[in-house]
C-alpha positions in Angstrom: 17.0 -43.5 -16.4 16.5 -41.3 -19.1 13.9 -41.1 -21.3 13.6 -40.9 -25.0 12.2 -38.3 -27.0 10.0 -39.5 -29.3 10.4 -38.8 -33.3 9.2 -35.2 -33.9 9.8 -34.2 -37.9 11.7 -30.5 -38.0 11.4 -30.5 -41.4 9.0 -28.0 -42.4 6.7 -28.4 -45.9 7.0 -26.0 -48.7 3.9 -24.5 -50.4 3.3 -23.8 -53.8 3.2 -20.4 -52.9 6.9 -20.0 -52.0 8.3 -21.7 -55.4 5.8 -19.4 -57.3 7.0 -16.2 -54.8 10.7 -16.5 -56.2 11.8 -13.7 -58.3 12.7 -14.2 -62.1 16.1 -15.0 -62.9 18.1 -11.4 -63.8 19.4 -11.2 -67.2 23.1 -11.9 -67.7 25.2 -8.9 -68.8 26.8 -8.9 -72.1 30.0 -8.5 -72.3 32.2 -5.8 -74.2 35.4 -6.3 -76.1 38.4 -5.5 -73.9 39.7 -2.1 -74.4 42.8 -1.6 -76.5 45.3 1.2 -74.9 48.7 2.6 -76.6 52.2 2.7 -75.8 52.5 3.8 -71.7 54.1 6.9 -70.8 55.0 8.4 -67.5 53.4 11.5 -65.6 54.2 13.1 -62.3 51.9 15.0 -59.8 53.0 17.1 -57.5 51.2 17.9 -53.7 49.0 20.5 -55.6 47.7 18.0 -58.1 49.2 19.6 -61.1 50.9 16.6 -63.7 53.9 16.8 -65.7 55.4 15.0 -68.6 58.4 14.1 -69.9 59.0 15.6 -73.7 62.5 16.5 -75.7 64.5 15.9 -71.9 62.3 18.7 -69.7 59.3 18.2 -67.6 56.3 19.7 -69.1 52.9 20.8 -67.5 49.9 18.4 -68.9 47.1 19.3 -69.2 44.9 16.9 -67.5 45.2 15.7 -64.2 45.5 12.0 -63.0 41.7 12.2 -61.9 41.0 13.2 -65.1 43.1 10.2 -67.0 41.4 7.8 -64.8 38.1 7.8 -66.1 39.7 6.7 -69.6 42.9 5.5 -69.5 44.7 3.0 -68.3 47.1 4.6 -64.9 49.2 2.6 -62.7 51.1 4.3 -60.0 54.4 3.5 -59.5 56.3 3.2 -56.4 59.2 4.9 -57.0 59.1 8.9 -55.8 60.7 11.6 -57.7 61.6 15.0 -56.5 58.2 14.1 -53.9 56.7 14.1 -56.9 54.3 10.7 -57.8 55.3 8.6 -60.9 52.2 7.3 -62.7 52.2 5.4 -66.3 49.4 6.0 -68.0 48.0 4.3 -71.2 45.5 6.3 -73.5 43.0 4.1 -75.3 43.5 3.5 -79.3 40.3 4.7 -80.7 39.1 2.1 -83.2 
Protein backbone atom coordinates (compact mmCIF):
# COMPACT_ATOMS: atom_id res chain seq x y z
CA UNK A 1 0.00 0.00 0.00
CA UNK A 2 1.17 3.31 -0.45
CA UNK A 3 2.03 5.65 1.88
CA UNK A 4 1.18 9.25 2.45
CA UNK A 5 3.36 12.00 2.51
CA UNK A 6 2.78 14.06 5.24
CA UNK A 7 1.91 17.99 4.90
CA UNK A 8 5.23 19.80 4.17
CA UNK A 9 4.49 23.81 3.52
CA UNK A 10 6.48 24.97 0.04
CA UNK A 11 5.56 28.19 0.57
CA UNK A 12 8.46 30.14 1.48
CA UNK A 13 8.20 33.49 4.04
CA UNK A 14 9.15 36.85 2.77
CA UNK A 15 11.40 39.20 4.87
CA UNK A 16 11.23 42.64 5.33
CA UNK A 17 14.32 42.87 3.62
CA UNK A 18 12.96 41.87 0.19
CA UNK A 19 9.88 44.45 0.12
CA UNK A 20 12.44 47.15 1.31
CA UNK A 21 15.07 45.74 -1.60
CA UNK A 22 12.53 46.64 -4.49
CA UNK A 23 13.61 49.36 -6.64
CA UNK A 24 11.53 52.81 -6.82
CA UNK A 25 9.00 53.06 -9.26
CA UNK A 26 10.57 54.86 -12.68
CA UNK A 27 9.02 57.99 -13.59
CA UNK A 28 6.41 57.92 -16.39
CA UNK A 29 7.46 59.79 -19.61
CA UNK A 30 5.64 62.73 -20.60
CA UNK A 31 4.22 62.81 -23.59
CA UNK A 32 4.75 65.28 -26.63
CA UNK A 33 2.18 66.63 -28.95
CA UNK A 34 1.91 64.62 -32.09
CA UNK A 35 3.88 66.00 -34.93
CA UNK A 36 2.02 67.86 -37.68
CA UNK A 37 3.52 67.04 -41.33
CA UNK A 38 2.36 68.85 -44.82
CA UNK A 39 0.95 67.84 -48.00
CA UNK A 40 2.95 64.31 -49.14
CA UNK A 41 4.98 64.26 -52.15
CA UNK A 42 6.73 61.58 -54.00
CA UNK A 43 10.63 60.83 -54.33
CA UNK A 44 12.48 58.17 -56.20
CA UNK A 45 15.95 56.58 -55.39
CA UNK A 46 17.82 55.01 -57.63
CA UNK A 47 20.55 51.81 -56.79
CA UNK A 48 23.22 54.58 -56.10
CA UNK A 49 21.09 56.27 -53.43
CA UNK A 50 20.68 59.50 -55.31
CA UNK A 51 16.58 60.87 -54.93
CA UNK A 52 14.62 62.57 -57.50
CA UNK A 53 11.50 64.68 -57.55
CA UNK A 54 8.82 65.33 -59.59
CA UNK A 55 8.58 69.39 -60.49
CA UNK A 56 6.94 71.22 -63.76
CA UNK A 57 6.62 67.32 -65.51
CA UNK A 58 10.66 66.32 -65.25
CA UNK A 59 12.39 64.39 -62.60
CA UNK A 60 14.66 66.54 -60.65
CA UNK A 61 17.72 65.56 -58.45
CA UNK A 62 16.95 66.49 -54.52
CA UNK A 63 18.99 67.25 -52.53
CA UNK A 64 18.65 64.99 -49.61
CA UNK A 65 18.62 61.54 -49.57
CA UNK A 66 15.79 59.20 -48.05
CA UNK A 67 18.22 58.56 -45.06
CA UNK A 68 18.34 61.95 -44.62
CA UNK A 69 14.36 62.57 -44.71
CA UNK A 70 13.91 59.94 -42.30
CA UNK A 71 15.20 61.38 -39.31
CA UNK A 72 12.47 64.22 -39.78
CA UNK A 73 9.90 63.57 -41.98
CA UNK A 74 7.27 61.46 -42.37
CA UNK A 75 8.50 58.59 -45.53
CA UNK A 76 6.49 55.67 -46.57
CA UNK A 77 7.73 53.50 -49.25
CA UNK A 78 5.54 52.44 -51.76
CA UNK A 79 5.38 49.30 -53.55
CA UNK A 80 5.10 50.19 -56.83
CA UNK A 81 8.70 50.33 -58.83
CA UNK A 82 9.47 52.85 -61.49
CA UNK A 83 12.10 52.69 -64.06
CA UNK A 84 13.94 50.18 -60.91
CA UNK A 85 13.77 53.14 -59.30
CA UNK A 86 11.93 53.14 -55.44
CA UNK A 87 8.83 55.34 -54.95
CA UNK A 88 8.74 56.92 -51.50
CA UNK A 89 6.13 59.72 -50.18
CA UNK A 90 7.45 61.76 -47.98
CA UNK A 91 5.80 64.37 -45.59
CA UNK A 92 7.98 67.33 -44.25
CA UNK A 93 6.93 68.59 -40.83
CA UNK A 94 4.92 72.08 -40.60
CA UNK A 95 7.09 74.10 -38.32
CA UNK A 96 4.81 75.67 -35.76
Amino acid sequence: MAQRRSYQSNRRHSSPRAAAAAPPPTPRPVKQPPKQYGKPFILLEDEKKNTFEFQGGSWVAYPRSVAECRIDCDVKELSQKVNRMTRYEVRLPIEG
